[in-house]
N, C-alpha and C positions, 0 to 999 in steps of 0.2 A: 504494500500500500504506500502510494507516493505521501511525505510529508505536504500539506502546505502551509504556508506563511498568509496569515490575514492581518495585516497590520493596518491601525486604525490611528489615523491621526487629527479626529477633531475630539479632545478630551481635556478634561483641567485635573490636577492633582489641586483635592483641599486637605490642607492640614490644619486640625486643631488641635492647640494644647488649653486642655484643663484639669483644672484641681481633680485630683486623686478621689476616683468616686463618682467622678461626675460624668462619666466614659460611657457607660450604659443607654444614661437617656440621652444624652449626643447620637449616640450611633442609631436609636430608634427612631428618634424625630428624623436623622438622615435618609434610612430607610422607610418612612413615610412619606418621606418627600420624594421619594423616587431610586435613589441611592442603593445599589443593587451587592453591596458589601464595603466591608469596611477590617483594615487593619492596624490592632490598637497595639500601641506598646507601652511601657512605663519609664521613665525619665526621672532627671532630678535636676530643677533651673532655678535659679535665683532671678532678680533682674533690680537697676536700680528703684524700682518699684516699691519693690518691697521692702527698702530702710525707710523711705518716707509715709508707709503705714502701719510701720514697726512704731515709728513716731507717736503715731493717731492712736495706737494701743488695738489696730484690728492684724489678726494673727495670720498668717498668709504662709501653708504648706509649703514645704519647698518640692514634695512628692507630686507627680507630674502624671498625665495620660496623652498620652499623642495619639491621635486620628490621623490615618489617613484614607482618603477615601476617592477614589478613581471616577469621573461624571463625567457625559459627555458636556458637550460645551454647553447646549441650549437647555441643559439640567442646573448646570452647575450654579448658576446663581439662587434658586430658589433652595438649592438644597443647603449653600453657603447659610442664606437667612435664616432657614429651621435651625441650623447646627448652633448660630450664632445664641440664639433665643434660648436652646435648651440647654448648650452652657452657661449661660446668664453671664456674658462675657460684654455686657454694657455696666458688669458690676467692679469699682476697680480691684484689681487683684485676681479676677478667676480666671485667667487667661487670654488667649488669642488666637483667631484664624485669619488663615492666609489661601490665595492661590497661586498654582504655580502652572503655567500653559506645559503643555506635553507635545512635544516635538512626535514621535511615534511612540506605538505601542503594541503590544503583541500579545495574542492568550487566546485560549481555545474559542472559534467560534463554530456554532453546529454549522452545516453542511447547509441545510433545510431554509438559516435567518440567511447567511452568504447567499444562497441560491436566490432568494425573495428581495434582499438587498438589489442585487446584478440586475434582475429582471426590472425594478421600477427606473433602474438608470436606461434603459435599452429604451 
C-alpha cells in the first residue's frame, strides 16, 4: 500500500497557558467550540507579573498548564474567544493565549474527507 502525504496548510497553533487546574474547562469550552483535540502539558513560569501582585497580597501559582490546540484558520478565532473566557485570562495573573500561523502540516486524513475534499475543488 502506497504511503501518502496530505499536508494541510491553512491552520493556526493556539497556545494557552493557565493556572494549574484550570486545563480541563479550557480544553472543553475549546472542544465546544469546535476544537477537534487538544494537547496539554504542565510547566513552571514566573513572569514580572507576579512580584507586583505578590505586592497586592493576591497569590499567583507558579504551576502552569499549557494548551495547545491545532484549528483551522476560519475556527481559530472563535475557539481563541471560548479558550480565553474559560481560563478567565481577563483576570490579572491566570494567564495567556496566543496564536501562532502554521506554515504546513501533516496527520492522518481518511481516504473518504481527501476524496470529498478533491471533488468540491474539481
Amino acid at each position: 500500500m502506497e504511503q501518502e502525504l496530505v499536508v494541510l496548510t491553512d491552520a493556526v497553533l493556539i497556545t494557552c497557558i493557565v493556572q494549574r487546574g484550570m486545563g480541563e474547562a479550557v480544553i472543553k469550552a475549546a472542544q465546544q467550540a469546535g476544537a477537534q483535540g487538544a494537547t496539554t502539558f504542565y510547566a513552571r513560569g514566573t513572569g514580572v507579573r507576579q512580584r507586583h501582585l505578590g505586592v497586592l497580597g493576591v497569590t499567583v501559582n507558579a504551576e502552569k498548564e499549557v494548551i495547545h490546540i491545532v484549528a483551522a484558520s476560519d475556527q481559530a478565532d472563535r475557539i481563541f474567544e471560548k479558550m480565553f473566557v474559560a481560563g478567565k485570562l481577563d483576570t490579572p495573573g491566570m494567564g495567556m493565549i496566543y496564536t501562532t500561523p502554521i506554515e504546513k502540516m501533516a496527520t492522518y486524513v481518511p481516504h473518504e474527507i481527501t476524496r470529498r475534499f478533491l471533488s468540491h475543488e474539481a
